[in-house]
LOTOR-528540 format. One record per atom (N, C-alpha, C, O): residue number from 1; x, y negated, z; residue in one letter. Coordinates in steps of 0.001 Angstrom, whole numbers, plus 500000, padded with zeros to 6 digits. Example, Ala and Ser with C-alpha at 12.3 -4.5 7.8 and 13.67 -1.06 7.14 Angstrom:
pos | east | north | up | code
1 | 513190 | 505690 | 507800 | A
1 | 512300 | 504500 | 507800 | A
1 | 513200 | 503300 | 507800 | A
1 | 514236 | 503319 | 508465 | A
2 | 512850 | 502250 | 507080 | S
2 | 513670 | 501060 | 507140 | S
2 | 512900 | 499970 | 507870 | S
2 | 513409 | 498862 | 508039 | S
This chain:
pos | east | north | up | code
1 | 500852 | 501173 | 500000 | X
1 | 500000 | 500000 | 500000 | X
1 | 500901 | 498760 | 500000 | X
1 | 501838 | 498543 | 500768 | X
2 | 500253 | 497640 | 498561 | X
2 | 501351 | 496650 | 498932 | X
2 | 500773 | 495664 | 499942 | X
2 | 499628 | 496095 | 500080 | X
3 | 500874 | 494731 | 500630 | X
3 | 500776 | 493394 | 501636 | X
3 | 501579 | 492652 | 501157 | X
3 | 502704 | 493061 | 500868 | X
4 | 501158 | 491236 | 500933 | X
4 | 501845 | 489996 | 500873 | X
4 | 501473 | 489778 | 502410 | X
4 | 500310 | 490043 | 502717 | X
5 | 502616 | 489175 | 503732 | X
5 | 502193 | 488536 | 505048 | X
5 | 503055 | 487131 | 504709 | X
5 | 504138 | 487020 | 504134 | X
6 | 502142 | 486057 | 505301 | X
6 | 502489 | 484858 | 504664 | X
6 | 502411 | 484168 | 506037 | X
6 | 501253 | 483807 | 506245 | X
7 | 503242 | 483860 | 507039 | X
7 | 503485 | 482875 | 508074 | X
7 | 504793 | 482324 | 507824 | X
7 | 505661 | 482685 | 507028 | X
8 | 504760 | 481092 | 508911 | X
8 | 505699 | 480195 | 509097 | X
8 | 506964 | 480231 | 510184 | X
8 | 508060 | 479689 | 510323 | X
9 | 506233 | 481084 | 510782 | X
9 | 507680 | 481831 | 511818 | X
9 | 508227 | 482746 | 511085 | X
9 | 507565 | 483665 | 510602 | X
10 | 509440 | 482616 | 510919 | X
10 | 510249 | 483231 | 510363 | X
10 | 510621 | 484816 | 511339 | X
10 | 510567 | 485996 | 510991 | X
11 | 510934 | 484271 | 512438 | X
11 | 511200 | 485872 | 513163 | X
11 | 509747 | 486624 | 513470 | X
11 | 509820 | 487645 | 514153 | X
12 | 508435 | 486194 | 513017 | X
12 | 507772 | 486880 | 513526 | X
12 | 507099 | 487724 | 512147 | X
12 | 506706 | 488883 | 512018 | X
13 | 507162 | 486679 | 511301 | X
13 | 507580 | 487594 | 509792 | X
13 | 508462 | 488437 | 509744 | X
13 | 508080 | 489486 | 509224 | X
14 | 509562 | 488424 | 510090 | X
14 | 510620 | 489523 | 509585 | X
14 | 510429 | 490634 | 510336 | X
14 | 510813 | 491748 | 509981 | X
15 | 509729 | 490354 | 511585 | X
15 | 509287 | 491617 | 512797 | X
15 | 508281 | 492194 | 512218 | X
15 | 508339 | 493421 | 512134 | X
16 | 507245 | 491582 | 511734 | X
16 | 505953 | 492434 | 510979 | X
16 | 506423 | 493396 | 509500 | X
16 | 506079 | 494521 | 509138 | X
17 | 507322 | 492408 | 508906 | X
17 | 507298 | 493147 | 507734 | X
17 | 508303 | 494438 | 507891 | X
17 | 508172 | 495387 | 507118 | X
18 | 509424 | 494445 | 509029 | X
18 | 510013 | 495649 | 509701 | X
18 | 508875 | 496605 | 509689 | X
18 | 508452 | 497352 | 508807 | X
19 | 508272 | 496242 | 511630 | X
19 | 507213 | 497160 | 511752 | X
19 | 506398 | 497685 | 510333 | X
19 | 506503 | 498902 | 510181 | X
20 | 505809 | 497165 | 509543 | X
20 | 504762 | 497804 | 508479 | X
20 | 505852 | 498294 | 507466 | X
20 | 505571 | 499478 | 507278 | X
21 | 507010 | 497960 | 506683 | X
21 | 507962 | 499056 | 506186 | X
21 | 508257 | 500291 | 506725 | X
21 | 508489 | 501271 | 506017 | X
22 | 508266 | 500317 | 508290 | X
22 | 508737 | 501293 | 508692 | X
22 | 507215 | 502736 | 508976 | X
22 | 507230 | 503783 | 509623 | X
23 | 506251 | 502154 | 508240 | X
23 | 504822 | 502338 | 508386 | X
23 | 504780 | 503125 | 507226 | X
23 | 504008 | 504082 | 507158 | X
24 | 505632 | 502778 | 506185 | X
24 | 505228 | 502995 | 504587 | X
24 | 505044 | 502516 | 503898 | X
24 | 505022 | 502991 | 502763 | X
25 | 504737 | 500961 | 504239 | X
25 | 503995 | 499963 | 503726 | X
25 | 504983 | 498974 | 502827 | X
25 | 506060 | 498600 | 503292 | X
26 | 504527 | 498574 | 501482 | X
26 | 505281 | 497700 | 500953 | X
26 | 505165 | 496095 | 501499 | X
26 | 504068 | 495547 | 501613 | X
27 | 506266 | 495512 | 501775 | X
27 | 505737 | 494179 | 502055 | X
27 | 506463 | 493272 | 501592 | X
27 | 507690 | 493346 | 501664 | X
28 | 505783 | 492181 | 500992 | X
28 | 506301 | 490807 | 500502 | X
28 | 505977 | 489763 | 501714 | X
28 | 505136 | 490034 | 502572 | X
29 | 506776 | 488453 | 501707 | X
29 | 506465 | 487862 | 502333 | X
29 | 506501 | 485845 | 501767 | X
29 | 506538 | 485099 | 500788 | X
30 | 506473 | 485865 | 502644 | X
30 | 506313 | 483994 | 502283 | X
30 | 505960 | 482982 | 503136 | X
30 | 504821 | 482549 | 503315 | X
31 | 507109 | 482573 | 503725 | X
31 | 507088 | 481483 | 504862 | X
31 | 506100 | 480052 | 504589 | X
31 | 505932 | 479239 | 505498 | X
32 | 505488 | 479876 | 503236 | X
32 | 504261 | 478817 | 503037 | X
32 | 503414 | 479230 | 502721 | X
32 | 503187 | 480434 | 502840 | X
33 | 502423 | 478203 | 502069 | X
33 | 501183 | 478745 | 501125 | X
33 | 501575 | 478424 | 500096 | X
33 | 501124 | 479117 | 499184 | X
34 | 502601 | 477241 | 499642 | X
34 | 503065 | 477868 | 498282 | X
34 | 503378 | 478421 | 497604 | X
34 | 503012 | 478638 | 496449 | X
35 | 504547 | 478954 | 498529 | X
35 | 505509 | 480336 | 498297 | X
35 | 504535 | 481742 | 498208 | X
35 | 504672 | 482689 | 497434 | X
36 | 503619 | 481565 | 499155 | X
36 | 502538 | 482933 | 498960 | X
36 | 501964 | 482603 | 497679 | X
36 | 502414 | 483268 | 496746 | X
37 | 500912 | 481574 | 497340 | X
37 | 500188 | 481427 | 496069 | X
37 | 501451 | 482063 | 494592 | X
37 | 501494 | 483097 | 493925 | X
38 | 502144 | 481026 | 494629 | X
38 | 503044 | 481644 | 493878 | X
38 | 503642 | 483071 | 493372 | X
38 | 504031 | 483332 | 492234 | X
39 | 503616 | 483937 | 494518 | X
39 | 504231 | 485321 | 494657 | X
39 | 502437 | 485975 | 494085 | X
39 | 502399 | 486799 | 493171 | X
40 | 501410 | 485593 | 494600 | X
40 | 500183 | 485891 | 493837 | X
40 | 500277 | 485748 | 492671 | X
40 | 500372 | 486756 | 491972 | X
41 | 500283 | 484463 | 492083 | X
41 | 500608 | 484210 | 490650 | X
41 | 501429 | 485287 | 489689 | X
41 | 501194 | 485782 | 488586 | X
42 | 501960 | 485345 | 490163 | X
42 | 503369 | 486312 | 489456 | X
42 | 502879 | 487975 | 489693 | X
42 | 502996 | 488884 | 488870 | X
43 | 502307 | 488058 | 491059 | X
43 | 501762 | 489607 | 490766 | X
43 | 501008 | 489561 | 489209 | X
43 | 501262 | 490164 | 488167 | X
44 | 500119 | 488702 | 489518 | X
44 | 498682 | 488712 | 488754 | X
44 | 499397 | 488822 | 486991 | X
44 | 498995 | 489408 | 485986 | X
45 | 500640 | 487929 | 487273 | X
45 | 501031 | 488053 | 485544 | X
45 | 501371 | 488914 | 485460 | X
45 | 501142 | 489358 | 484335 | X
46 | 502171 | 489937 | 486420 | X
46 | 503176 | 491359 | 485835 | X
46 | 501534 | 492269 | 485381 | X
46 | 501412 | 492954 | 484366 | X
47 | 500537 | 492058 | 486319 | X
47 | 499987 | 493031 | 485698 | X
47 | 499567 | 493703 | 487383 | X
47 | 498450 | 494127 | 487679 | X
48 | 500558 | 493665 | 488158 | X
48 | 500766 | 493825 | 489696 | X
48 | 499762 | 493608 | 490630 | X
48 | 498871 | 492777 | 490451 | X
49 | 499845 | 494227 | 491501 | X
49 | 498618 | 493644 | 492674 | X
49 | 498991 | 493949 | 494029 | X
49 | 499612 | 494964 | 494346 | X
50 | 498472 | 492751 | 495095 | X
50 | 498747 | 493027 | 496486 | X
50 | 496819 | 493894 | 496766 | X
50 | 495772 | 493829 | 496123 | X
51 | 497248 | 494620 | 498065 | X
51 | 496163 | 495411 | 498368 | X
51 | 495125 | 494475 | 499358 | X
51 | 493919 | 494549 | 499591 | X
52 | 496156 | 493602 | 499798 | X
52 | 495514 | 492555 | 500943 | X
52 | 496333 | 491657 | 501422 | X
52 | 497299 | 491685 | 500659 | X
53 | 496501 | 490957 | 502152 | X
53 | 497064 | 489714 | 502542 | X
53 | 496840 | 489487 | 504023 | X
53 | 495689 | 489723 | 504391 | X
54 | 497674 | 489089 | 504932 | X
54 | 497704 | 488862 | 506248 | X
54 | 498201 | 487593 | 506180 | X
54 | 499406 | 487424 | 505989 | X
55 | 497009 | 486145 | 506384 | X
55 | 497457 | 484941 | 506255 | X
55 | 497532 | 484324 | 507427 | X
55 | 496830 | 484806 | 508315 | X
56 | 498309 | 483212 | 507742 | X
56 | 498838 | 482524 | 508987 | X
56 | 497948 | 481492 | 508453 | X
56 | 497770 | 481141 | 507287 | X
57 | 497264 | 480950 | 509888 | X
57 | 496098 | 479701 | 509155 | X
57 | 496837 | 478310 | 509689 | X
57 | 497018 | 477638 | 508674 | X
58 | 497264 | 477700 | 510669 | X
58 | 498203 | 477245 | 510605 | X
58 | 499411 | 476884 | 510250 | X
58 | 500148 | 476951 | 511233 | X
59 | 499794 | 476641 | 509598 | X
59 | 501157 | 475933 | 509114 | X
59 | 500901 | 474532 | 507905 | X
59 | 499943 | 474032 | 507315 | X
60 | 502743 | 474258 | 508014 | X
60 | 503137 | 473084 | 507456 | X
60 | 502876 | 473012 | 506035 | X
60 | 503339 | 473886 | 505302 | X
61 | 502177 | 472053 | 505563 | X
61 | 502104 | 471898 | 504217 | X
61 | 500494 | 472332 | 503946 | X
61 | 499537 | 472017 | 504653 | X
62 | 500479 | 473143 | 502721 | X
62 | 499256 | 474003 | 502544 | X
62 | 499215 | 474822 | 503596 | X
62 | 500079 | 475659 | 503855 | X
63 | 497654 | 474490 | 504589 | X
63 | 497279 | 475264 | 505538 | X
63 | 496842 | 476409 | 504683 | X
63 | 496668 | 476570 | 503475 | X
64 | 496704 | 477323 | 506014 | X
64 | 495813 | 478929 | 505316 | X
64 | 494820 | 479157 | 504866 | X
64 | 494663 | 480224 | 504273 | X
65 | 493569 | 478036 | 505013 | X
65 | 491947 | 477620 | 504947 | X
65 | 492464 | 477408 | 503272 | X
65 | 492067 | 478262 | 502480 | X
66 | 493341 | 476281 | 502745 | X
66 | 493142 | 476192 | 501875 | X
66 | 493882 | 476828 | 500736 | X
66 | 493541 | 476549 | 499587 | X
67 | 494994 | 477769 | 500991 | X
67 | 495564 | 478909 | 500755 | X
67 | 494738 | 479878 | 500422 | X
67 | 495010 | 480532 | 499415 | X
68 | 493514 | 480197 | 501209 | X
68 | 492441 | 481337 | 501152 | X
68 | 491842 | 480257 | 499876 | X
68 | 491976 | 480271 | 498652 | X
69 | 491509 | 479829 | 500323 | X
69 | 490464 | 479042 | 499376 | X
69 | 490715 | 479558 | 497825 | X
69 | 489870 | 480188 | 497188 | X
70 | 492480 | 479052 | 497147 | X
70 | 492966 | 478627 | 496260 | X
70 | 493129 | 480583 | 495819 | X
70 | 493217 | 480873 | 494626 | X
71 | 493148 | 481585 | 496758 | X
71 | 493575 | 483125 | 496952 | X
71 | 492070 | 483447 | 496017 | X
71 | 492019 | 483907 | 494877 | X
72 | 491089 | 483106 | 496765 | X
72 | 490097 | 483755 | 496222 | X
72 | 489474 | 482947 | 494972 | X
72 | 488387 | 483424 | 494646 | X
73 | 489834 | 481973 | 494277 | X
73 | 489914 | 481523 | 493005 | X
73 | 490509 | 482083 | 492595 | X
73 | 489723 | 482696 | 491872 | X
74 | 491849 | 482664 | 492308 | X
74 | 492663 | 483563 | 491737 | X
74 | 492081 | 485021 | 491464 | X
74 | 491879 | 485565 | 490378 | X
75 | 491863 | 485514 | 492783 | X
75 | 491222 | 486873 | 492773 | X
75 | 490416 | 487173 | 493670 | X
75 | 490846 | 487677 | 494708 | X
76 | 489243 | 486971 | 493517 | X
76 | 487468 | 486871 | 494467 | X
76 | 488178 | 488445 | 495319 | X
76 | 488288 | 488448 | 496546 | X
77 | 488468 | 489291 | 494742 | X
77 | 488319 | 490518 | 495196 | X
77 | 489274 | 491609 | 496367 | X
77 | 489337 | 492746 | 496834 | X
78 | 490078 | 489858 | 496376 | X
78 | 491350 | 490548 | 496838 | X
78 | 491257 | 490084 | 498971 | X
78 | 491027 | 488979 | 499463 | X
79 | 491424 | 490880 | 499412 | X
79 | 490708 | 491113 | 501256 | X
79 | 492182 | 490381 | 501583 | X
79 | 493333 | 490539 | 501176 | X
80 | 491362 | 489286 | 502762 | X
80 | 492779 | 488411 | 503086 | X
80 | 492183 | 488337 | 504354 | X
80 | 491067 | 487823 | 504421 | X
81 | 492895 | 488889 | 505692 | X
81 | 492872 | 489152 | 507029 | X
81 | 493700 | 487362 | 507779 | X
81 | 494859 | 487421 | 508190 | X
82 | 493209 | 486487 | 507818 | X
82 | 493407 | 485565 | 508555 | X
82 | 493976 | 485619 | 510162 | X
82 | 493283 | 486069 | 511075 | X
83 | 495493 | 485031 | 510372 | X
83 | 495773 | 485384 | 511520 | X
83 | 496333 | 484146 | 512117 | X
83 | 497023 | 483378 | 511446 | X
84 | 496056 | 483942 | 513338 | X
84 | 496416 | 482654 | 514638 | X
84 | 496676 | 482845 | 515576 | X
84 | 496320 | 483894 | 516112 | X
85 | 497481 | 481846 | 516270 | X
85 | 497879 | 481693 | 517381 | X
85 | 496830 | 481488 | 518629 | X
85 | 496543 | 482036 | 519694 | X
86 | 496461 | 480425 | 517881 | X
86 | 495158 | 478809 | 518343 | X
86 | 493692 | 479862 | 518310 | X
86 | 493547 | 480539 | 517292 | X
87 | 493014 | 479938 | 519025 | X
87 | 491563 | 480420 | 518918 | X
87 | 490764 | 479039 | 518530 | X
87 | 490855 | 477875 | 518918 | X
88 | 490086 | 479601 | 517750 | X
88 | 489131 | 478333 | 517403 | X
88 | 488235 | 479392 | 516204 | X
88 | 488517 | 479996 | 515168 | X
89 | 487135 | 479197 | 516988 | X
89 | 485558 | 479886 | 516334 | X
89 | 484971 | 478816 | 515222 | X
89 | 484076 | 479095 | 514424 | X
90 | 485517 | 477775 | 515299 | X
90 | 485081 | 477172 | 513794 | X
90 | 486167 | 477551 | 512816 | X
90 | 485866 | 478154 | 511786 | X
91 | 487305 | 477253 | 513067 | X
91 | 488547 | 477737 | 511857 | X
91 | 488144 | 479095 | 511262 | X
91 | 488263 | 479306 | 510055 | X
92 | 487396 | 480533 | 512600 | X
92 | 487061 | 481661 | 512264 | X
92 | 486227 | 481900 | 511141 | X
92 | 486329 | 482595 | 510130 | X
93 | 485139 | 480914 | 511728 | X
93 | 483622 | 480627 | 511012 | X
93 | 484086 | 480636 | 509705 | X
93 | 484326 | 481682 | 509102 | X
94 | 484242 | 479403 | 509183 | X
94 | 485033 | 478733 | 508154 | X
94 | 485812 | 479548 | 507191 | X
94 | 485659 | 479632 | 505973 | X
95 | 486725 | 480167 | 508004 | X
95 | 487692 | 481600 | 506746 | X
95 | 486776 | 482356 | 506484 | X
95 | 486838 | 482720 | 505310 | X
96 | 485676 | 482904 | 507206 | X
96 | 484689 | 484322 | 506915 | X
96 | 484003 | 483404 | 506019 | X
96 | 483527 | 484067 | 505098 | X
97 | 483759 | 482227 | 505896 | X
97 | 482354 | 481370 | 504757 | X
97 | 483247 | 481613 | 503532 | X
97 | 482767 | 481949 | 502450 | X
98 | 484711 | 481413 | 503759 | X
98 | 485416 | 481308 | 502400 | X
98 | 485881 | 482339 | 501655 | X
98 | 486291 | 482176 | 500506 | X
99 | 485838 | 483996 | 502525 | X
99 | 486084 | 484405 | 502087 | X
99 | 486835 | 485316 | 502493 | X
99 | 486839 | 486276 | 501722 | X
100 | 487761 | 485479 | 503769 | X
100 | 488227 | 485906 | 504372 | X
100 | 487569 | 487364 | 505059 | X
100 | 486438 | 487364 | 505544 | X
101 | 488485 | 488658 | 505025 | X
101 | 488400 | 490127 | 505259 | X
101 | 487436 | 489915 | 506915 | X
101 | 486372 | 490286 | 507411 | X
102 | 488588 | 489113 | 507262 | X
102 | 488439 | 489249 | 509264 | X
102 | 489133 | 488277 | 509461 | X
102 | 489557 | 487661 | 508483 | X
103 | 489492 | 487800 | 510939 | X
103 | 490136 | 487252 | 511491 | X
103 | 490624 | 487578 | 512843 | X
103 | 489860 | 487792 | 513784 | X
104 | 492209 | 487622 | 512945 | X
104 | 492895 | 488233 | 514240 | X
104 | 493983 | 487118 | 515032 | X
104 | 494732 | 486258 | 514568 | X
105 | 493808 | 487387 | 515888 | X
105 | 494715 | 486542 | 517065 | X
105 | 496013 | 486977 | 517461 | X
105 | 496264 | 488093 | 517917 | X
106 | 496825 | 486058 | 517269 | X
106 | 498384 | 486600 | 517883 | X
106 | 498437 | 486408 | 519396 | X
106 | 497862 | 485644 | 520172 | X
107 | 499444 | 487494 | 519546 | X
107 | 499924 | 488095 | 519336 | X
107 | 499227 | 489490 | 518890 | X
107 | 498606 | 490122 | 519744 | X
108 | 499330 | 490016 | 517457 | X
108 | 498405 | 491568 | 517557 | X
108 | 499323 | 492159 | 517601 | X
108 | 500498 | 491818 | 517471 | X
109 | 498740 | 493381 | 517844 | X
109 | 499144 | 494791 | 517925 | X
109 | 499313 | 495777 | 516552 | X
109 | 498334 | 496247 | 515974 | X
110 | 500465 | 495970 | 516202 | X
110 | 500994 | 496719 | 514671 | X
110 | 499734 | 497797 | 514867 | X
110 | 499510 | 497779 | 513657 | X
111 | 499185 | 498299 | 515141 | X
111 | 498487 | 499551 | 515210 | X
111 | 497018 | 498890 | 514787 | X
111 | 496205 | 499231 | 513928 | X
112 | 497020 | 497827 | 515725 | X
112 | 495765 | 497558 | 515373 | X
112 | 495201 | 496417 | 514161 | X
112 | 494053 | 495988 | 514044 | X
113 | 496655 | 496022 | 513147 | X
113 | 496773 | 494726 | 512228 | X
113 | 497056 | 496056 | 511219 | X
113 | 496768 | 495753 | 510061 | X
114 | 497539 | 497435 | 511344 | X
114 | 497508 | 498487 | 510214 | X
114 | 496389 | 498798 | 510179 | X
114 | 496246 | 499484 | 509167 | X
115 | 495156 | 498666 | 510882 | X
115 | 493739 | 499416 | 510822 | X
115 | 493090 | 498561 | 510437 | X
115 | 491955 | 498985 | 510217 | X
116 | 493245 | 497007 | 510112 | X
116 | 492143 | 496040 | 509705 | X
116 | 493222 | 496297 | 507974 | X
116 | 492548 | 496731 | 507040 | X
117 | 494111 | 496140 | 507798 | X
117 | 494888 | 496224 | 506581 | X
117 | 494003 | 497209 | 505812 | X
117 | 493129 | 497027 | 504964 | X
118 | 494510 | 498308 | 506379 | X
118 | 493460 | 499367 | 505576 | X
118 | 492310 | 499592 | 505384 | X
118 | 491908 | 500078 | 504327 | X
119 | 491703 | 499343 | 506173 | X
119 | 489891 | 499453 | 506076 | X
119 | 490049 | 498168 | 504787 | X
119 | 489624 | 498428 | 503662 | X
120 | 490634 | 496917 | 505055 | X
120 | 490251 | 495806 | 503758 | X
120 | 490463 | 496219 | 502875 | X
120 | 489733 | 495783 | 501984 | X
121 | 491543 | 497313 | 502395 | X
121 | 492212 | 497416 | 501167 | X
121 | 491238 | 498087 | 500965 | X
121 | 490419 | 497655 | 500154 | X
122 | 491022 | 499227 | 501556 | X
122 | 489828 | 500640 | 501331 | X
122 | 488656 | 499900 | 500675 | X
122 | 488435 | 500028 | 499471 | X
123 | 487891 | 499110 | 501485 | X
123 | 486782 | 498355 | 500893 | X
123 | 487047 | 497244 | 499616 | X
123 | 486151 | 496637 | 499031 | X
124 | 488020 | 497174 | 499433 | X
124 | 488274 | 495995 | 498187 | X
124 | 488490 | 496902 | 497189 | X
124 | 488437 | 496480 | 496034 | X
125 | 488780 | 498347 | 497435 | X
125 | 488977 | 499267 | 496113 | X
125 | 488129 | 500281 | 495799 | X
125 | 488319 | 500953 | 494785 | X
């Protein structure tokens, strides 16, 4: 299964995409929402596809709200699991109106961020 995980912490990216390699799991990553949109872009031209997406809704630049937004213009079909630090039931609200798989709170649990991964991918295919 591939995953694009797209946050702005750098060590907490490189810890996830460890943990889920060491899972089986292919993973790309991308410290913005540009750098993620982009790495979308380029799947979409090879022909390529991510199975789902684990987005950081917070960060610098292009937030994740509008990252999702710009994700599911690209590809309606593709399950993007929204993830935060910050609790906030409107930001939640808001990703599920736009489009968004679910939404999870950091710190998660690898066991339990591999079981929302898969059920999205499962249901998006």
């Amino acid at each position: 299964m591939r995953v694009l995980f797209v946050d702005d912490e750098t060590e907490f990216l490189e810890l996830m995409k460890k943990r889920l390699v060491r899972r089986s799991f292919s993973v790309d990553t991308a410290s913005d929402g540009e750098s993620a949109l982009r790495l979308l872009d380029e799947t979409l031209n090879s022909g390529e596809s991510f199975d789902a997406v684990v987005l950081d809704v917070r960060m610098p630049g292009t937030d994740g709200l509008e990252v999702l937004r710009q994700m599911k213009e690209r590809r309606p079909a593709l399950p993007v699991i929204l993830l935060t630090g910050h609790a906030s039931m409107g930001v939640a609200m808001q990703g599920l109106d736009l489009g968004a798989y679910d939404y999870m709170l950091k710190p998660v649990g690898i066991n339990e961020l591999i079981i929302k991964i898969s059920e999205a991918a499962r249901m998006a295919a």
